[in-house]
C-alpha positions in Angstrom: 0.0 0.0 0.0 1.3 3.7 -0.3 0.8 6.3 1.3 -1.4 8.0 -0.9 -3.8 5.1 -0.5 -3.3 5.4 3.0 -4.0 9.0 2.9 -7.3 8.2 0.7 -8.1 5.4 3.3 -8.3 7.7 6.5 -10.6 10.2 4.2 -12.9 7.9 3.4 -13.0 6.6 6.7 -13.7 10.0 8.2 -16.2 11.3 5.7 -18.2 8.2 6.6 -17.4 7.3 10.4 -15.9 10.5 12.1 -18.3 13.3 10.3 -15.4 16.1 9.7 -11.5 16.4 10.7 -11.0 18.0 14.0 -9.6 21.1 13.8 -5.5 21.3 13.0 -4.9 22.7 16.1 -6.8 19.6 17.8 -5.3 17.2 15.5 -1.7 18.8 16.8 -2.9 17.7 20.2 -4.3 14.7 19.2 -0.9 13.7 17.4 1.2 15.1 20.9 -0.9 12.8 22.8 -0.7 9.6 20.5 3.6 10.1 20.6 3.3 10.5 24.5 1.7 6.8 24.9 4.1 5.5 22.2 7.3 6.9 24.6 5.4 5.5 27.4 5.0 2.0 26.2 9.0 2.4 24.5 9.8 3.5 28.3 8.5 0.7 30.0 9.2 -2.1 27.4 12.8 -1.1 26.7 13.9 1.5 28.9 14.2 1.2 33.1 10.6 2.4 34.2 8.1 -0.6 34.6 4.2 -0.9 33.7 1.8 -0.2 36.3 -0.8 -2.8 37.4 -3.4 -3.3 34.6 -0.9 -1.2 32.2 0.5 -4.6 31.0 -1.1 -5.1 27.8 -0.6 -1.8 26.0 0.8 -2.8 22.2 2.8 -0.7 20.8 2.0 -1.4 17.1 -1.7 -0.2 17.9 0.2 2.9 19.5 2.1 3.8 16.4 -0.8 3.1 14.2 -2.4 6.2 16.3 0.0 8.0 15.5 0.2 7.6 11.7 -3.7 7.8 12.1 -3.5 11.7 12.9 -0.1 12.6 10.6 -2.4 10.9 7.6 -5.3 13.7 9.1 -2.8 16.1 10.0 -1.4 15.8 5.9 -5.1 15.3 4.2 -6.4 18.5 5.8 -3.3 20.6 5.1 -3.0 19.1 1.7 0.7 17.7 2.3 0.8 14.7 -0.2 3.2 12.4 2.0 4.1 10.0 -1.0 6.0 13.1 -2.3 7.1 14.5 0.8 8.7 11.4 2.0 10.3 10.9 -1.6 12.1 14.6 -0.9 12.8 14.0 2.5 14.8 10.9 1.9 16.5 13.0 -1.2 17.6 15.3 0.9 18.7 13.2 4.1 20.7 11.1 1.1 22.9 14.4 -0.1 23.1 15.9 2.8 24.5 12.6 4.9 25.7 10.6 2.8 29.0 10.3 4.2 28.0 11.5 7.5 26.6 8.9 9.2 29.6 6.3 7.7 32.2 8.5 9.0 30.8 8.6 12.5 32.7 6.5 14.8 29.9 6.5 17.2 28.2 3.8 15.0 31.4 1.8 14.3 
């Protein structure tokens, strides 16, 4: 699937189950709130913080799909075609690191 199906998915899906977008401002929020449970999950599962009783069974693919729920609103309602913007982005991470990341000793 690609991204512009995905983008075309989440429209369809609120014209016909969530009646409009929320605002961009609310979606902002929405999209802070979604990342917040992902780095809480990440926290627990990999980092040194534990779950708390009944916090157990959070997933964290369900998590992330949150938040690609509300950049794919966030995109649509802005009219950001992500398909392109990712194509660029990646063009532009290429040229600008390509030896960069290589020559860092850290990641030797």
């Amino acid at each position: 699937m690609q991204l512009e199906e995905t983008q075309q998915m989440v429209d369809r899906w609120i014209q016909e189950n969530g009646v409009k977008y929320f605002s961009e401002l609310t979606n902002m929020a929405l999209l802070s709130e979604e990342v917040g449970e992902v780095a809480r999950i990440i926290a627990r599962s990999y980092g040194d913080q534990s779950f708390k009783k009944g916090e157990e069974n959070q997933v964290l693919a369900d998590e992330l799909a949150d938040v690609l729920f509300v950049l794919i609103c966030i995109a649509n309602q802005t009219g950001v075609n992500l398909t392109e913007a990712f194509v660029r982005n990646l063009e532009k991470k290429t040229l600008r690191d390509k030896t960069r990341h290589k020559e860092n000793k850290k990641l030797q």
